[in-house]
Structures are given as structure tokens and as C-alpha cells.
N, C-alpha and C positions, 0 to 999 in steps of 0.2 A: 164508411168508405163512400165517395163520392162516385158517381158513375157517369162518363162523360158520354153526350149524344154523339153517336155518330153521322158525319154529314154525308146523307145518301148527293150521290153526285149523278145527276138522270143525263142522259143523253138526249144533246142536242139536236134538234133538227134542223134542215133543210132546205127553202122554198124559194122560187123563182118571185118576184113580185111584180104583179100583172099590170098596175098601176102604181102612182106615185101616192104617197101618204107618209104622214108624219105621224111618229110611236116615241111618248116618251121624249122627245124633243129633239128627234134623229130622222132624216130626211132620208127616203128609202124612195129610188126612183125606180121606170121601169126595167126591169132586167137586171137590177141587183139581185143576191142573193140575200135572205135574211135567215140568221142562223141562232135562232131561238129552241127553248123550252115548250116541248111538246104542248101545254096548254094557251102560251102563243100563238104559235102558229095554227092551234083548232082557231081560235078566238080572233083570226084576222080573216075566216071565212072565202069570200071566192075575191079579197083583194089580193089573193099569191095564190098559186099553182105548186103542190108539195109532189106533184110527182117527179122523178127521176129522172124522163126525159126532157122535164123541162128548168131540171137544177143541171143536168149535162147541158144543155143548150149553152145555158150561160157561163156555166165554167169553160167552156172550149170557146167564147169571145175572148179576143185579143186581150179587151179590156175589162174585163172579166171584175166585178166591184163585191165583196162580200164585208157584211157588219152584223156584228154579234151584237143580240141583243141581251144587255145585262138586267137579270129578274131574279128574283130571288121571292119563293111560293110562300106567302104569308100564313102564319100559323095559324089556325081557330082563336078565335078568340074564348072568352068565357061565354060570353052572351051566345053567341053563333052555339055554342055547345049545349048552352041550356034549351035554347031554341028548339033544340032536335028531341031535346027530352019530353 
């Protein structure tokens, strides 16, 4: 009997972006939201601001910009596994 993975579906986050920079080939200026995978948004450091009142800030602009960023958490490899052993 085959047994099929289930795809954990993690919760996105949130972040104001303090600066303009480009992920992936997607241009994020300032005061966009970028609505990424938790280990994104650790990994962009102090160029976005995750907290709340600075993701309200921007969603209460008129013109208020959010882009999702699409990632998908690559698997171990072999190597990376024996590495640890």
C-alpha cells in the first residue's frame, strides 16, 4: 500500500519592507508588504520590519501594495543527511 505525504501548509507571514530590494526576481519597494514563509522573512533581516504596527501602517495606505512571495522549503538532501551523521 502506498502512502501519500501530506503537504504541511505553514503560515505565511507578514512584513513591511523598509527598503527596496529585489528576491528572486521581484522588485519589493519601500512600504510594500512582503507576504512570505516564515524562514523568508527571518532571512531578510532588518531590510523589512515584521512587526504589526508596521504591517497596519501599510495596509491602511490608500495604495496599500502586497506580493506574495512563492518558495517552496527544499528537502535534505542525501549528502546534507550524512553530513550530520
Amino acid at each position: 500500500m502506498l502512502e501519500m505525504k501530506k503537504n504541511k501548509t505553514e503560515q505565511l507571514l507578514q512584513a513591511r519592507v523598509l527598503g527596496g530590494f529585489t528576491l528572486d526576481g521581484v522588485t519589493y519597494h519601500s512600504d510594500d508588504i512582503i507576504e512570505a514563509h516564515p524562514d523568508i522573512i527571518k532571512s531578510l533581516g532588518t531590510a523589512i520590519d515584521p512587526d504589526p504596527a508596521a504591517v497596519d501602517y501599510c495596509l491602511n495606505k490608500q495604495d496599500a501594495v502586497i506580493k506574495r512571495h512563492e518558495w517552496t522549503k527544499p528537502e535534505s538532501s542525501i549528502e546534507e543527511v550524512e553530513a550530520t551523521q
